[in-house]
PDB file of N, CA, C, O and CB in Angstrom:
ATOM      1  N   UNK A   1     -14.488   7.537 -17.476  1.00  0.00           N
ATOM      2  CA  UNK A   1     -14.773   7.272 -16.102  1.00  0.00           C
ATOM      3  C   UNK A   1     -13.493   6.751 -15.444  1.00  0.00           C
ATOM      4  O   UNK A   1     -12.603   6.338 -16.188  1.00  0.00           O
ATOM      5  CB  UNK A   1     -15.942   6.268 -15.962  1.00  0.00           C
ATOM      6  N   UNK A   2     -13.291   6.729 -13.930  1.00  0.00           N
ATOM      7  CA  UNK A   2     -12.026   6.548 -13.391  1.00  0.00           C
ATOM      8  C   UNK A   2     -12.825   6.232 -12.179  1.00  0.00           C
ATOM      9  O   UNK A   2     -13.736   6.871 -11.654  1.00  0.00           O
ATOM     10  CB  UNK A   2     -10.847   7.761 -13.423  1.00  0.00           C
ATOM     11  N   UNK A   3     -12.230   5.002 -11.828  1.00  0.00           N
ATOM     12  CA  UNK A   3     -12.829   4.226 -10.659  1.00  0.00           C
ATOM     13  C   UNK A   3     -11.805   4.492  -9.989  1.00  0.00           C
ATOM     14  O   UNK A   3     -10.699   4.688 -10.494  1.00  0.00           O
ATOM     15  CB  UNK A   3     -13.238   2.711 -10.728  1.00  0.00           C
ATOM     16  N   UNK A   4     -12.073   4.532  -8.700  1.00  0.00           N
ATOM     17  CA  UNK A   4     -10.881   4.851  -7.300  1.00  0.00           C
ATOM     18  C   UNK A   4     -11.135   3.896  -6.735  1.00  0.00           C
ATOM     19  O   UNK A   4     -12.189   3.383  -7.110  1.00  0.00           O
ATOM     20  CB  UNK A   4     -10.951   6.147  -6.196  1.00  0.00           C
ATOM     21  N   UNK A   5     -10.385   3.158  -5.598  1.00  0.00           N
ATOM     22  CA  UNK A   5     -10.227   2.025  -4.604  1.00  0.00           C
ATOM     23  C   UNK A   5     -10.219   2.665  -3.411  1.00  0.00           C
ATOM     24  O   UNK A   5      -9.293   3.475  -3.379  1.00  0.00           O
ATOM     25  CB  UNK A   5      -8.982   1.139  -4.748  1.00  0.00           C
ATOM     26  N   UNK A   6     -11.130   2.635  -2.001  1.00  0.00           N
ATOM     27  CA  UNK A   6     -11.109   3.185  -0.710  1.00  0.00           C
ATOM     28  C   UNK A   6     -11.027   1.665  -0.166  1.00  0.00           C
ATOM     29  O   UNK A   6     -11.349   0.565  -0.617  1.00  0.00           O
ATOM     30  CB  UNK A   6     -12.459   4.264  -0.227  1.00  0.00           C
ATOM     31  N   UNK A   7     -10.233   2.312   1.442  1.00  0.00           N
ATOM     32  CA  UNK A   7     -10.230   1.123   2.063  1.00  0.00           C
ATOM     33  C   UNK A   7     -11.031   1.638   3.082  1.00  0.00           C
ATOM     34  O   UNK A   7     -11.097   2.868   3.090  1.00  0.00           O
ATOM     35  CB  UNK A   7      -8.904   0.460   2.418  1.00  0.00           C
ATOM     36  N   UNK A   8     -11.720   0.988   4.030  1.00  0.00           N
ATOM     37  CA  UNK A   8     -12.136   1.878   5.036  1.00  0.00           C
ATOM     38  C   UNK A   8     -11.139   1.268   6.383  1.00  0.00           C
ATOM     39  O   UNK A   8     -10.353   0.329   6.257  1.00  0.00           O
ATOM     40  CB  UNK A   8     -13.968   1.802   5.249  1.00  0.00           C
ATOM     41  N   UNK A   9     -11.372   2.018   7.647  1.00  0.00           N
ATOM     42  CA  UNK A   9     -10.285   2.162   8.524  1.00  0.00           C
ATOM     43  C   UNK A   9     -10.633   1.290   9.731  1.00  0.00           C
ATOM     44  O   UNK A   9      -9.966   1.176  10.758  1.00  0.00           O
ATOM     45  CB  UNK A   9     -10.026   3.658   8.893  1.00  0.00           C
ATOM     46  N   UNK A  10     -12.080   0.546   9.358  1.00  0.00           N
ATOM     47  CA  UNK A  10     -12.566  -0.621  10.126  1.00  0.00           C
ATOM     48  C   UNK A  10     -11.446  -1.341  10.312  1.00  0.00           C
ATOM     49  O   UNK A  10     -10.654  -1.311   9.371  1.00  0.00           O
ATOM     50  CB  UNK A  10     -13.642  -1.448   9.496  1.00  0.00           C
ATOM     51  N   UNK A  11     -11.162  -1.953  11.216  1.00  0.00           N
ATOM     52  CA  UNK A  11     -10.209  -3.343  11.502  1.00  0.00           C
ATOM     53  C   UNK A  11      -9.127  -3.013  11.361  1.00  0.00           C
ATOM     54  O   UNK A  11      -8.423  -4.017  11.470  1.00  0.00           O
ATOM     55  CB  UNK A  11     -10.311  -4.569  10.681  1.00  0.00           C
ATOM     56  N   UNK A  12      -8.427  -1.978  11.135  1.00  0.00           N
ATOM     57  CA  UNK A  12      -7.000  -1.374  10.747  1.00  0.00           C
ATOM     58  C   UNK A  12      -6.753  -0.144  11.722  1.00  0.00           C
ATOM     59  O   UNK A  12      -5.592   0.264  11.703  1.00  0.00           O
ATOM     60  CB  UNK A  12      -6.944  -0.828   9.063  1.00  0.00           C
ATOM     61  N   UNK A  13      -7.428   0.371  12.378  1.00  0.00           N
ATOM     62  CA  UNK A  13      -7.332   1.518  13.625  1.00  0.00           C
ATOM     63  C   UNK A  13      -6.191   1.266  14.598  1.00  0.00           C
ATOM     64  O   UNK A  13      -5.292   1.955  15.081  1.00  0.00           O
ATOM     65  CB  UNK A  13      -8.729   1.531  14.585  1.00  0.00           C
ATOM     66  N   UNK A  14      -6.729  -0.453  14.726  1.00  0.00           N
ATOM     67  CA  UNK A  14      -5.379  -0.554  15.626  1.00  0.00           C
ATOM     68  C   UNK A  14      -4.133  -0.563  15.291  1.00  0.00           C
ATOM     69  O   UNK A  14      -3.354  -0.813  16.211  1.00  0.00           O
ATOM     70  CB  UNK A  14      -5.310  -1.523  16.251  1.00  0.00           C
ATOM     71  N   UNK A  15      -3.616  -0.337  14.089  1.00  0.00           N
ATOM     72  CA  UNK A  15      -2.390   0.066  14.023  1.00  0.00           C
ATOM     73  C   UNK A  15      -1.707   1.290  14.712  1.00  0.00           C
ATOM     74  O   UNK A  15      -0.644   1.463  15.309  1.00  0.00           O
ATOM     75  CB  UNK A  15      -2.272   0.153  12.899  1.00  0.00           C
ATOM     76  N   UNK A  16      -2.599   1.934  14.427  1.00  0.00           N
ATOM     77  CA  UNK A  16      -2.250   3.133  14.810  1.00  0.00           C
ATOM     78  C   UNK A  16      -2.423   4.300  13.397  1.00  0.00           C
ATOM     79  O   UNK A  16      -2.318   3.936  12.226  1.00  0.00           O
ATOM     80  CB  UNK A  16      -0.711   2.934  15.432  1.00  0.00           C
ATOM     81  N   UNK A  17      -2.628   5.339  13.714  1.00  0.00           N
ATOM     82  CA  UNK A  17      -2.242   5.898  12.136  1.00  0.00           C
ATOM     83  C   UNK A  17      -1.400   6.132  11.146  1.00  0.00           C
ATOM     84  O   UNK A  17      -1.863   6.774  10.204  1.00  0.00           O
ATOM     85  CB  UNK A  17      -2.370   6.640  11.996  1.00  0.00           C
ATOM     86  N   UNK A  18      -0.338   5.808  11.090  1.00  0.00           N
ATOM     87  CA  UNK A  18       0.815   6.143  10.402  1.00  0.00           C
ATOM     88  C   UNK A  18       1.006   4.665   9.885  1.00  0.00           C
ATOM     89  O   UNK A  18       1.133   4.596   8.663  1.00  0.00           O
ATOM     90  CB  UNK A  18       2.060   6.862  11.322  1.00  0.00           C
ATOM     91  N   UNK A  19       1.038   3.834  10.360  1.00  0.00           N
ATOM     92  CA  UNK A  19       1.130   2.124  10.147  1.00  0.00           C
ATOM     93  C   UNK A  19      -0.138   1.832   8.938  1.00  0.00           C
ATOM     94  O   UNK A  19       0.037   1.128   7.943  1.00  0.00           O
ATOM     95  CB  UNK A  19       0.700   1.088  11.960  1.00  0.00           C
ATOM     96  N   UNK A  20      -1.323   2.486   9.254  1.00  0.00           N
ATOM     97  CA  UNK A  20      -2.456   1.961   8.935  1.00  0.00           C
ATOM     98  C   UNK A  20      -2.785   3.001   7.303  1.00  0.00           C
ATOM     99  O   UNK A  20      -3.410   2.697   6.287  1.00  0.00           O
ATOM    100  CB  UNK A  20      -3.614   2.116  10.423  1.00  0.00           C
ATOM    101  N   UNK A  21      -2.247   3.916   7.578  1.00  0.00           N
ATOM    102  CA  UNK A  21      -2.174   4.326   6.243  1.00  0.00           C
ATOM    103  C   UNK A  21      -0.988   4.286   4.949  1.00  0.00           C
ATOM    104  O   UNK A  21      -1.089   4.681   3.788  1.00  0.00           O
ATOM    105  CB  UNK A  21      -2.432   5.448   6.470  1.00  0.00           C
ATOM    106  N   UNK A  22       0.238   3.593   5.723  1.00  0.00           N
ATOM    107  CA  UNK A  22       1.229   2.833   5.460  1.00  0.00           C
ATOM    108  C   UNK A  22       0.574   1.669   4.386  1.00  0.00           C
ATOM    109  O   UNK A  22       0.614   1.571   3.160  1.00  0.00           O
ATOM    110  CB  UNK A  22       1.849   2.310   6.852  1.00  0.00           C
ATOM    111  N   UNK A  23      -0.006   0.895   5.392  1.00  0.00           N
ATOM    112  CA  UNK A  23      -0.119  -0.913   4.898  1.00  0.00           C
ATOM    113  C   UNK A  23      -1.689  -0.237   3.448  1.00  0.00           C
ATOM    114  O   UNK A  23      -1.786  -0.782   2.349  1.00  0.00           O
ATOM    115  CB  UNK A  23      -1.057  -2.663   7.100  1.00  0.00           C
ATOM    116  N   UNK A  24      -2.496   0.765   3.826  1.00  0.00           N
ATOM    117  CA  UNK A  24      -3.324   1.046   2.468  1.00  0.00           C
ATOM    118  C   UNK A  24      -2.700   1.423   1.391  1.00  0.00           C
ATOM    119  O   UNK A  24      -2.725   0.735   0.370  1.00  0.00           O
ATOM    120  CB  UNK A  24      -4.253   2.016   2.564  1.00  0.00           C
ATOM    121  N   UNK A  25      -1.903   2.837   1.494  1.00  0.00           N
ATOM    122  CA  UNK A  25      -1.681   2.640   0.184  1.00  0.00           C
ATOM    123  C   UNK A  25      -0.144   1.474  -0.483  1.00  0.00           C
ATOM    124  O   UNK A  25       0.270   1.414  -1.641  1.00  0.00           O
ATOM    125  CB  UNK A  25      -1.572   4.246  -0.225  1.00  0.00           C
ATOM    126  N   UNK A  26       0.304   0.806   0.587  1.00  0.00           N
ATOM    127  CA  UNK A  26       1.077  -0.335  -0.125  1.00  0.00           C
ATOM    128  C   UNK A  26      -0.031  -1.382  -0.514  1.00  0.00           C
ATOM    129  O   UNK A  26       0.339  -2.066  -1.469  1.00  0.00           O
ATOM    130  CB  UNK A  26       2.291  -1.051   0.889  1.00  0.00           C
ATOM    131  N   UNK A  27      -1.315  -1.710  -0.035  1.00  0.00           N
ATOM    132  CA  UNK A  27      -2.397  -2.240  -0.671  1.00  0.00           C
ATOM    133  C   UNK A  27      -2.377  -1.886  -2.009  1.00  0.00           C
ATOM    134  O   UNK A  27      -2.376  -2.873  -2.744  1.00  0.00           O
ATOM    135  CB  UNK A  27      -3.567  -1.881  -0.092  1.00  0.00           C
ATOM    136  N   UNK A  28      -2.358  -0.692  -2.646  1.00  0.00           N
ATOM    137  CA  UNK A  28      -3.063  -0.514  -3.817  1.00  0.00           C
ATOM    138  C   UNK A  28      -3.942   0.604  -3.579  1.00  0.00           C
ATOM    139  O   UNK A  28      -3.885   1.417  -4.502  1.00  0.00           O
ATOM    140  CB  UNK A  28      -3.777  -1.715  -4.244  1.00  0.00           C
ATOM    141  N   UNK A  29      -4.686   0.901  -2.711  1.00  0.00           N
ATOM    142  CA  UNK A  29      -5.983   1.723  -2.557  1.00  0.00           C
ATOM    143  C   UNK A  29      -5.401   3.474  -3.064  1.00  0.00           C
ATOM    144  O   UNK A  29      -4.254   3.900  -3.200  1.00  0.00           O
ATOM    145  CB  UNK A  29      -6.636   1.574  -0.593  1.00  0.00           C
ATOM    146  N   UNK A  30      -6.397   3.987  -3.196  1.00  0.00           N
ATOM    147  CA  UNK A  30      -6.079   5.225  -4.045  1.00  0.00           C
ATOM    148  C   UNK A  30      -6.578   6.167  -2.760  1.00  0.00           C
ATOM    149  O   UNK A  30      -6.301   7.361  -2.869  1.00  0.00           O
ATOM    150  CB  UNK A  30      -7.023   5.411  -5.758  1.00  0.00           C
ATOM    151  N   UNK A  31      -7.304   5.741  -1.521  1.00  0.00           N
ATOM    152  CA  UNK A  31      -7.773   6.419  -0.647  1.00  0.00           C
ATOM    153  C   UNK A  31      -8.115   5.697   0.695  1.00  0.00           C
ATOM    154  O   UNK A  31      -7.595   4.597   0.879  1.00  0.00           O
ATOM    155  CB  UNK A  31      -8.753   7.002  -1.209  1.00  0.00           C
ATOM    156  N   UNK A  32      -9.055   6.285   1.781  1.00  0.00           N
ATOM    157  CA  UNK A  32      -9.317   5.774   2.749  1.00  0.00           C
ATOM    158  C   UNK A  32     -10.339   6.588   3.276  1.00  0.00           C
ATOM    159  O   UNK A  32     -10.441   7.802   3.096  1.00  0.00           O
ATOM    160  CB  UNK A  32      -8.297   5.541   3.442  1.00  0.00           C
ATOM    161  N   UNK A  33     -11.296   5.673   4.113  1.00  0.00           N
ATOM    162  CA  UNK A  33     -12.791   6.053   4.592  1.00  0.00           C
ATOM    163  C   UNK A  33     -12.530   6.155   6.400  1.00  0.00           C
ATOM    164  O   UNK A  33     -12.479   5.293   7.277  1.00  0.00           O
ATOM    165  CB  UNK A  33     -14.153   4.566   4.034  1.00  0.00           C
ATOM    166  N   UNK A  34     -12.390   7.811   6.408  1.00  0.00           N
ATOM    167  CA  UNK A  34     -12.000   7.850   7.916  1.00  0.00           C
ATOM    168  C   UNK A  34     -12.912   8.431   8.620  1.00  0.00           C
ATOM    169  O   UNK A  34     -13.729   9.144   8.036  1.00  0.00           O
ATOM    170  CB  UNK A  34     -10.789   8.520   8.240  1.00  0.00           C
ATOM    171  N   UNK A  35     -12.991   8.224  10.296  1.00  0.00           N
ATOM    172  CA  UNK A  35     -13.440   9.345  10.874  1.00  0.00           C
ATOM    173  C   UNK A  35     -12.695  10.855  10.600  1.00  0.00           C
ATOM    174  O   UNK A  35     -11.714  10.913   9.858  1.00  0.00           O
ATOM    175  CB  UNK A  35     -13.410   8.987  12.234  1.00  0.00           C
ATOM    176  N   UNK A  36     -12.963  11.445  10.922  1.00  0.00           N
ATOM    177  CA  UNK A  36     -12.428  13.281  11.168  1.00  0.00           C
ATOM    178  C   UNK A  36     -12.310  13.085  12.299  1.00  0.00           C
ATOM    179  O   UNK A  36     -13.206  12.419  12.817  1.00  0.00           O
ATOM    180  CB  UNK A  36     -13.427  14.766  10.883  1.00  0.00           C
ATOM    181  N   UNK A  37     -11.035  13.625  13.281  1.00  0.00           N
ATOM    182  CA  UNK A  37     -10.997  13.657  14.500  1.00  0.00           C
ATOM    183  C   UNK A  37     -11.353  15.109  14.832  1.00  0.00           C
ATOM    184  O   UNK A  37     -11.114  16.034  14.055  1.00  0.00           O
ATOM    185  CB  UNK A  37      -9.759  13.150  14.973  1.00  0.00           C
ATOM    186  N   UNK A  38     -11.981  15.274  16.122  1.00  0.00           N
ATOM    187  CA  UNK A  38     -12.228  17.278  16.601  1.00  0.00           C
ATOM    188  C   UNK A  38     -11.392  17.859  17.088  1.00  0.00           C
ATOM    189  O   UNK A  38     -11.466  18.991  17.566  1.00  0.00           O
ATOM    190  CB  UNK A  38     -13.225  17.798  17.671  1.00  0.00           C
ATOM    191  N   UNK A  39     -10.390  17.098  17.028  1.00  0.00           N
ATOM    192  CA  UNK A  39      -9.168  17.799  17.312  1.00  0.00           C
ATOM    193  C   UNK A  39      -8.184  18.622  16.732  1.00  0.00           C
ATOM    194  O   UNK A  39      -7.417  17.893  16.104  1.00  0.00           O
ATOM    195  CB  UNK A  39      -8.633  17.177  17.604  1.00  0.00           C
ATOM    196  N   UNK A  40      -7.823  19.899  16.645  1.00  0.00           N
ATOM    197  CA  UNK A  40      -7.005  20.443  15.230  1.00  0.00           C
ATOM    198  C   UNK A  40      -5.457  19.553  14.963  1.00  0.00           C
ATOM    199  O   UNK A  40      -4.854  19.253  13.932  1.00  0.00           O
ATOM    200  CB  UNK A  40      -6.559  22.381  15.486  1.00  0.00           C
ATOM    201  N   UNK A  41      -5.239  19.368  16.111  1.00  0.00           N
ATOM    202  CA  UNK A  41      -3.850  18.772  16.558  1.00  0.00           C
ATOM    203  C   UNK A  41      -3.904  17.455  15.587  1.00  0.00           C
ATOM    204  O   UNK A  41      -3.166  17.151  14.650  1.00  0.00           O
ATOM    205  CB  UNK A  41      -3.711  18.375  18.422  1.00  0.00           C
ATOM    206  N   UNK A  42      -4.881  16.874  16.065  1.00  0.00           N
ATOM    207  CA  UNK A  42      -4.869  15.413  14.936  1.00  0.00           C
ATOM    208  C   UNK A  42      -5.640  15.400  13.233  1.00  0.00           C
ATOM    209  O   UNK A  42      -5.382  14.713  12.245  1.00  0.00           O
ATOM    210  CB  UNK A  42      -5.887  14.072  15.873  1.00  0.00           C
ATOM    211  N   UNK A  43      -6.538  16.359  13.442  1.00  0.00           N
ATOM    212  CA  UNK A  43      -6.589  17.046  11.994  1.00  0.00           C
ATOM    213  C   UNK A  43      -5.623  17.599  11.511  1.00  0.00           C
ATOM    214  O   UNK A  43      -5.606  16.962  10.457  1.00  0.00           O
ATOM    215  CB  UNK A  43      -7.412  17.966  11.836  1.00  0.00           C
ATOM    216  N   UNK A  44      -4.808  18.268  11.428  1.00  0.00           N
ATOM    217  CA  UNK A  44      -3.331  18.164  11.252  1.00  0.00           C
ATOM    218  C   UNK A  44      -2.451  17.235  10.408  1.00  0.00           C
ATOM    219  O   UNK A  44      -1.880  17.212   9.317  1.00  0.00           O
ATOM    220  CB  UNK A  44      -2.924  17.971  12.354  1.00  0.00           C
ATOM    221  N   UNK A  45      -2.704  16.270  11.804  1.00  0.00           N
ATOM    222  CA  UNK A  45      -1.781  15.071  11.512  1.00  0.00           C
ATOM    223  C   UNK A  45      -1.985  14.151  10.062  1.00  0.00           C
ATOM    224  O   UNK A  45      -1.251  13.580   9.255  1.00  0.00           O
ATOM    225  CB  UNK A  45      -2.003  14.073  12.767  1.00  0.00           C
ATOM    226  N   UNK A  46      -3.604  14.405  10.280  1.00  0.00           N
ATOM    227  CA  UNK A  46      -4.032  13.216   9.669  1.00  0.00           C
ATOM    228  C   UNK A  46      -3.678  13.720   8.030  1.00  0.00           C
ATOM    229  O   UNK A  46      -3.297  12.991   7.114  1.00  0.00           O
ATOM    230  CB  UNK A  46      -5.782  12.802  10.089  1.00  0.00           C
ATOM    231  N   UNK A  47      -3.921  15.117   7.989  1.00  0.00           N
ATOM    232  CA  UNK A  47      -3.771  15.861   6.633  1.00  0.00           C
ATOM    233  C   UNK A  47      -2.345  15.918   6.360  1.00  0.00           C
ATOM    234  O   UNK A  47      -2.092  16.353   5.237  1.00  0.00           O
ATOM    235  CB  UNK A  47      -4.385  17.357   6.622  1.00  0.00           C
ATOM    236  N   UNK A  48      -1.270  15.579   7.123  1.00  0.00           N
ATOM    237  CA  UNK A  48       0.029  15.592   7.153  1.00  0.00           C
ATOM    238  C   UNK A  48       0.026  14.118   5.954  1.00  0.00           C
ATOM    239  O   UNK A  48       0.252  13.970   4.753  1.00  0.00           O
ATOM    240  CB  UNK A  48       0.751  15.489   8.933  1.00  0.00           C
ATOM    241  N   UNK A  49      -0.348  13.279   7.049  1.00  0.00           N
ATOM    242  CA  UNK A  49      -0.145  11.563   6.158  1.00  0.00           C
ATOM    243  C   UNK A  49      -0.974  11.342   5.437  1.00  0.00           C
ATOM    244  O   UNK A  49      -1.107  10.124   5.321  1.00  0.00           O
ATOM    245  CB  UNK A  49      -0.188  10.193   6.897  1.00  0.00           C
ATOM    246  N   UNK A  50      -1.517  11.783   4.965  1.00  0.00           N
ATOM    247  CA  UNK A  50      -2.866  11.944   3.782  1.00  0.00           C
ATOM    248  C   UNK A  50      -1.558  12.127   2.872  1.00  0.00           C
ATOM    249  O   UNK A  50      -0.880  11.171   2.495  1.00  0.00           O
ATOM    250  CB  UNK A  50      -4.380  13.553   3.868  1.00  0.00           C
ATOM    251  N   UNK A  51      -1.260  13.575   2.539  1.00  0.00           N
ATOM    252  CA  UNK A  51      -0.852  13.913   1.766  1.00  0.00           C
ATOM    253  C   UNK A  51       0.698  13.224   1.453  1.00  0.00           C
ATOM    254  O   UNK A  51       1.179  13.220   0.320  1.00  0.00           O
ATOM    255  CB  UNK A  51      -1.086  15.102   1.965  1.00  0.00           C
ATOM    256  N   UNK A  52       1.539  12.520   2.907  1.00  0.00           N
ATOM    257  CA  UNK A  52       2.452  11.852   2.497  1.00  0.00           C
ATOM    258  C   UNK A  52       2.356  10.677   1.667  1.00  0.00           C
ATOM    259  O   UNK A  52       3.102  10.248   0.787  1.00  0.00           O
ATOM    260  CB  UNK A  52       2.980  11.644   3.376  1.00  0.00           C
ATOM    261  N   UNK A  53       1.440  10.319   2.069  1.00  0.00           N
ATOM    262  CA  UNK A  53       1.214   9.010   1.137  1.00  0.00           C
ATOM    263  C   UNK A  53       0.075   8.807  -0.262  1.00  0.00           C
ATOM    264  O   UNK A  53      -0.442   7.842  -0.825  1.00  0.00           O
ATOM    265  CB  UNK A  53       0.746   7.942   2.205  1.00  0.00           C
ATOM    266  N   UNK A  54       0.042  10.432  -0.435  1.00  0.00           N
ATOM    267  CA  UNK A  54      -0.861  10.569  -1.992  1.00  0.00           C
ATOM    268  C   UNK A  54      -1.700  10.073  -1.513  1.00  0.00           C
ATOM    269  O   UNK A  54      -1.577   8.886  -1.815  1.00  0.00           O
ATOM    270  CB  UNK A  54      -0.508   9.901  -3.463  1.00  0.00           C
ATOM    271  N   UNK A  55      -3.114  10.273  -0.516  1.00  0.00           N
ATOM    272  CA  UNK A  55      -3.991   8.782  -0.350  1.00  0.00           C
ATOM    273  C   UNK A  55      -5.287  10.126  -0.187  1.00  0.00           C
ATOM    274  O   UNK A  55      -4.875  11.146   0.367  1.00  0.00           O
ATOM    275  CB  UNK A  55      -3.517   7.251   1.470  1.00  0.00           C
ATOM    276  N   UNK A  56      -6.383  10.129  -0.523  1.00  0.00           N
ATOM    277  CA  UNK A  56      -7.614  10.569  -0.801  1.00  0.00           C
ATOM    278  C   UNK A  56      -8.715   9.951   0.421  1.00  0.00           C
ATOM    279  O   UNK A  56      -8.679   8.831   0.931  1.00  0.00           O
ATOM    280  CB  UNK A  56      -7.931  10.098  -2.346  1.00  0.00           C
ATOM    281  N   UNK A  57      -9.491  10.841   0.642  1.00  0.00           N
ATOM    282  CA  UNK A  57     -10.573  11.080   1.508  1.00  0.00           C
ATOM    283  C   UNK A  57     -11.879   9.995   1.467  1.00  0.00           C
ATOM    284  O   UNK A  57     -12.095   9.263   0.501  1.00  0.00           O
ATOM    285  CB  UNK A  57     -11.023  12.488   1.156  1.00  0.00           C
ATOM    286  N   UNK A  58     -12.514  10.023   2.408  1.00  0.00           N
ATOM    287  CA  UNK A  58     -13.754   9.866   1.937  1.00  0.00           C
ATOM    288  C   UNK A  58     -14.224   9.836   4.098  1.00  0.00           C
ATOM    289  O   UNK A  58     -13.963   9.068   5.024  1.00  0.00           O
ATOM    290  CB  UNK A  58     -13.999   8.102   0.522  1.00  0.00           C
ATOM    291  N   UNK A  59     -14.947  11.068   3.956  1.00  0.00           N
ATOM    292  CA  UNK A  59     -14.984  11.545   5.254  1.00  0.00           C
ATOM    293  C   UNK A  59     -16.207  10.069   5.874  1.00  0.00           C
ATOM    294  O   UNK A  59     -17.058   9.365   5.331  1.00  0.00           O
ATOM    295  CB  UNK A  59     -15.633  13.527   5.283  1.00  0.00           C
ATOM    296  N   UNK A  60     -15.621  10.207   7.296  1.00  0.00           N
ATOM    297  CA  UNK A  60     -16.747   9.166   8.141  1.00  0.00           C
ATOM    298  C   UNK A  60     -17.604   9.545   9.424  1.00  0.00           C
ATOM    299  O   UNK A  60     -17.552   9.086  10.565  1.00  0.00           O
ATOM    300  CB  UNK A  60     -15.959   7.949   8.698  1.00  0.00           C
ATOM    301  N   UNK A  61     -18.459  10.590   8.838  1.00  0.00           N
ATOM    302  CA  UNK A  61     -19.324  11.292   9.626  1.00  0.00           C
ATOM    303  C   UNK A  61     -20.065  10.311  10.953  1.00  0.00           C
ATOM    304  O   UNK A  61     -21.240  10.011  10.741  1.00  0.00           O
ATOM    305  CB  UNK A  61     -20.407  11.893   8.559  1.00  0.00           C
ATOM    306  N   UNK A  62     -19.590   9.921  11.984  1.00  0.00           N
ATOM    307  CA  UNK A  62     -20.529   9.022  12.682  1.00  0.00           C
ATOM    308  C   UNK A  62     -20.947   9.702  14.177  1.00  0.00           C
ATOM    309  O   UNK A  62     -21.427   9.108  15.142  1.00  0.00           O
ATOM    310  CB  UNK A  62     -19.776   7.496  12.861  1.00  0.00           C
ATOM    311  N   UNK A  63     -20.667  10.900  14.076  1.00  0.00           N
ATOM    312  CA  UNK A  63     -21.416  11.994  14.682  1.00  0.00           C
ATOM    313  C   UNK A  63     -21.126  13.236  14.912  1.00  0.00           C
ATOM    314  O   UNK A  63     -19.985  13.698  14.945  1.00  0.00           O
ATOM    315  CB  UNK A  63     -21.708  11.741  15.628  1.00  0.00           C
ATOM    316  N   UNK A  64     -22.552  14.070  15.152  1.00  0.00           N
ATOM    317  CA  UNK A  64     -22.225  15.520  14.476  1.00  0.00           C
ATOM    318  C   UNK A  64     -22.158  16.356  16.590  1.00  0.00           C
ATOM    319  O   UNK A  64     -22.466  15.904  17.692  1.00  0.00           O
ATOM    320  CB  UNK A  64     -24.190  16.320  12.847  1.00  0.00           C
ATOM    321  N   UNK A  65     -21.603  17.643  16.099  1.00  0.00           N
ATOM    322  CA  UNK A  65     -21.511  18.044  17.242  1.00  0.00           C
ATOM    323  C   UNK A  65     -22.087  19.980  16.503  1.00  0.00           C
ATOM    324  O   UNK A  65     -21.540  20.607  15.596  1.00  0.00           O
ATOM    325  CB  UNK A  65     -19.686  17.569  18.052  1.00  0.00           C
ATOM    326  N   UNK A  66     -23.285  20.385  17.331  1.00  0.00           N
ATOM    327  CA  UNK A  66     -23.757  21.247  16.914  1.00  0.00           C
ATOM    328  C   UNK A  66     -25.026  21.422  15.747  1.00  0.00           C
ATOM    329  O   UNK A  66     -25.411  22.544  15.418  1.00  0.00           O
ATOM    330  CB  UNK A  66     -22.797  21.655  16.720  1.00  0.00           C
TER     331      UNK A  66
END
């Protein structure tokens, strides 16, 4: 078994994104609990710094469209 560490993105938004996924994985965390933005432009982005910083998913569905 292999336990993973998520942070979620409560209370840390206001960094901004690049800051905020910065200060997680210098935390330690192996991932992060985000919204999905509907935007491709910032879906993008977000998959840009995901992957810069090795940091794993955990989607934050808090509403559906369709």
């Amino acid at each position: 078994m292999e336990i993973k560490y998520f942070c979620s993105w409560w209370g840390l938004d206001h960094l901004g994104l690049e800051p905020m996924l910065d200060k997680i994985k210098s935390a330690g965390f192996d991932g992060v609990e985000i919204g999905i933005p509907f935007k491709q432009k910032e879906k993008d982005e977000l998959q840009l710094l995901l992957d810069k910083y090795s940091l794993e998913i955990i989607a934050h569905q808090y509403q559906a469209n369709g």
